[in-house]
C-alpha positions as a printed Julia matrix, in Angstrom:
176×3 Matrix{Float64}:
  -6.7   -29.64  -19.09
  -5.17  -32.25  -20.87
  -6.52  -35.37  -22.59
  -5.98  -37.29  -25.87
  -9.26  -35.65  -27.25
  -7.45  -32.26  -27.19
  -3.52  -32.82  -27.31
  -3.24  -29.19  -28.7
  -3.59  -28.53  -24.38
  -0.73  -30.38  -23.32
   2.7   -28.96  -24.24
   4.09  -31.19  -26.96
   6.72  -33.12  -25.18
   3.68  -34.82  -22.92
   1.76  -35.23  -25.75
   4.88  -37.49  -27.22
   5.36  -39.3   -24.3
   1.68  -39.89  -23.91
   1.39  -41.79  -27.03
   4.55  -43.42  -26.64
   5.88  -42.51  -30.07
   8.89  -40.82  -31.81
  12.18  -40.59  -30.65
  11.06  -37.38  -28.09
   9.62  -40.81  -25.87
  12.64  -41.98  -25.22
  14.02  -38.58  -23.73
  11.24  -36.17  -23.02
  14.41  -33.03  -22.85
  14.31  -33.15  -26.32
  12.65  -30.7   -28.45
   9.91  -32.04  -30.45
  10.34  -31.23  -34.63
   7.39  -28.89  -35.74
   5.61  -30.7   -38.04
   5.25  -29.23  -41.79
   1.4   -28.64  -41.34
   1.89  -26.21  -38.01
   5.04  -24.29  -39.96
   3.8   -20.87  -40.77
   3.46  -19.72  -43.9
   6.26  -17.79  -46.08
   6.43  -13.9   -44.77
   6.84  -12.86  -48.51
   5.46  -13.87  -52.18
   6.63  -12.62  -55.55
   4.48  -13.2   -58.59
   5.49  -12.56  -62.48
   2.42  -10.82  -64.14
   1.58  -11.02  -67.49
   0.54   -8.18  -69.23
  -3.59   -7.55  -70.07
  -6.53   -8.44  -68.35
  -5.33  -11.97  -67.43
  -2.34  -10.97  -65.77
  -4.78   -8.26  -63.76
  -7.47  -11.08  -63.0
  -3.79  -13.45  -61.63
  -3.21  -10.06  -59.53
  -6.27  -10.23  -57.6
  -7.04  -14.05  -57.47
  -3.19  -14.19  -55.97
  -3.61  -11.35  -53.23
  -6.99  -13.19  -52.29
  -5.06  -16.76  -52.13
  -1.82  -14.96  -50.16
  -4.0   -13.36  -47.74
  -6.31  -16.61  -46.84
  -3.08  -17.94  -46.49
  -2.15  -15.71  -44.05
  -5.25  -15.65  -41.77
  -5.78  -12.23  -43.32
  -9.02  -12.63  -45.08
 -10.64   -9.47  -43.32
  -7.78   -7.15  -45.48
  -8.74   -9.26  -48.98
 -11.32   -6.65  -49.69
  -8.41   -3.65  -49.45
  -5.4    -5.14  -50.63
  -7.01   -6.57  -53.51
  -7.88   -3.21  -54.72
  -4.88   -1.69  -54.12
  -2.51   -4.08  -56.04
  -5.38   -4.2   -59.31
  -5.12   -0.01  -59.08
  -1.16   -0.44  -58.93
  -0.6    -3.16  -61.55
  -3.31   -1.67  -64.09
  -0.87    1.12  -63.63
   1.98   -0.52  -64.6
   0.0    -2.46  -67.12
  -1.7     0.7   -68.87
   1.32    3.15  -68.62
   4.55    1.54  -67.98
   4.31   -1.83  -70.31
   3.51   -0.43  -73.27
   6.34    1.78  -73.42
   8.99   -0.65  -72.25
   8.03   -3.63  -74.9
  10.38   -6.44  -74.87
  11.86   -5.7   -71.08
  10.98   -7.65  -68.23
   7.37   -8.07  -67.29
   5.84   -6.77  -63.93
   6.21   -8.26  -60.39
   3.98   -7.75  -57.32
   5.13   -8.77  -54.01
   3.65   -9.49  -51.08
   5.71   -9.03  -47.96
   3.98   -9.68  -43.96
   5.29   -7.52  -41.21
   4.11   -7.95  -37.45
   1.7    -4.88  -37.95
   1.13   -4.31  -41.52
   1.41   -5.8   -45.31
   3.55   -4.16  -47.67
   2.55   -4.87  -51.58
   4.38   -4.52  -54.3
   4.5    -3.87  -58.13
   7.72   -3.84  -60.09
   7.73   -2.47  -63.78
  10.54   -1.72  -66.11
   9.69    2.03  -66.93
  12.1     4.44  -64.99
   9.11    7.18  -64.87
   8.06    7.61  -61.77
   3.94    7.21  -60.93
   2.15   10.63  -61.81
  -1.07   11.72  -60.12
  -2.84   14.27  -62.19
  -3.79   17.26  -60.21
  -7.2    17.19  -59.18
  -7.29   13.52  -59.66
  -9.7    11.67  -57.5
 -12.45   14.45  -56.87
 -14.53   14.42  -59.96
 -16.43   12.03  -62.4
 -13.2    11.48  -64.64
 -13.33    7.51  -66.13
  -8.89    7.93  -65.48
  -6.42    9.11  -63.06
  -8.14    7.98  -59.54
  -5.99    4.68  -59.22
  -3.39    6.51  -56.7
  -6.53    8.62  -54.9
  -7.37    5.11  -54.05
  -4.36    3.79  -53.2
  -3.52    6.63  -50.8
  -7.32    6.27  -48.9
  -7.08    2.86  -48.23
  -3.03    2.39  -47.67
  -1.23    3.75  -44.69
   1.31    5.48  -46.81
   2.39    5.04  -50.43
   5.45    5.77  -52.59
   7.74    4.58  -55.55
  11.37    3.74  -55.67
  14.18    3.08  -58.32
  14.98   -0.44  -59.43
  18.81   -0.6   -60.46
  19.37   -0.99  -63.33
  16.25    0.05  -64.95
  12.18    0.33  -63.71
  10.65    1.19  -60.54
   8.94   -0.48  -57.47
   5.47    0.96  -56.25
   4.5     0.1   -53.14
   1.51    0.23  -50.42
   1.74   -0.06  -46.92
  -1.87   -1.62  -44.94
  -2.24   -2.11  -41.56
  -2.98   -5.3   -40.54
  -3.79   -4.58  -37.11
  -7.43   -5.23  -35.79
  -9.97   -2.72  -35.88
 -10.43   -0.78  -32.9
């Protein structure tokens, strides 16, 4: 079906030479430019975090914006839980003892199946769950239980020259 109430139907060169515009009307072989508005968005976002309770409410306003963006507004609810629990981490442990080194990053990073997030600190010390963590009333120590039950997989890595890079792995396949 194709008519100029719904030129989203007609493949684009037809569309071009219907309305006689653009240089595409004068030879209908050539590809059509995709307009900035249809370009999808960027497959990956890095954010600088400042440290305290601003820099956590930034976290979670910016994995709620990056998501929307992303037509992923039905994984807000996750990811936005998982990069608060990481970056409070990095916030609570890892800042404090690194004063005057660079601040904290997150990333966000779209795959075809899943989301990968991020957060970058400057303290070599790798993320420590305390044993038994998670199973009890205790007001600390569940941030990685949580992680772990809502990610696909979880894990840490080096940053040369100094720091470390947690990151989560979510799905971002429908439900079943």
């Amino acid at each position: 079906m194709s008519s100029p109430a719904h030129p989203l139907l007609r493949p684009p060169a037809a569309a071009v030479r219907a309305s006689g515009r653009g240089p595409a009307a004068a030879d209908p072989r050539r590809p059509l430019p995709v307009p900035e508005t249809a370009r999808p968005a960027s497959a990956s976002v890095t954010l600088r975090l400042a440290r305290g309770r601003e820099g956590l409410a930034r976290a979670r306003s910016s994995t709620r914006d990056t998501l929307r963006g992303w037509s992923l507004g039905r994984h807000c609810d996750d990811a936005t839980l998982v990069i608060t629990e990481l970056a409070a981490n990095a916030v609570t442990h890892a800042a404090p003892r690194c004063a005057g080194a660079p601040g904290i990053r997150l990333g966000f990073r779209l795959e075809p199946a899943h989301l990968l997030l991020t957060v970058s600190d400057p303290d070599d010390r790798p993320p420590v769950r305390p044993p038994g963590a998670g199973f009890g009333l205790e007001e600390d120590g569940r941030g990685l239980c949580i992680v772990a039950a809502l990610s696909e997989g979880w894990d840490w890595t080096p940053t040369p020259p100094a720091g470390k890079t947690v990151w989560a792995r979510l799905s971002t396949r429908p439900p079943i």
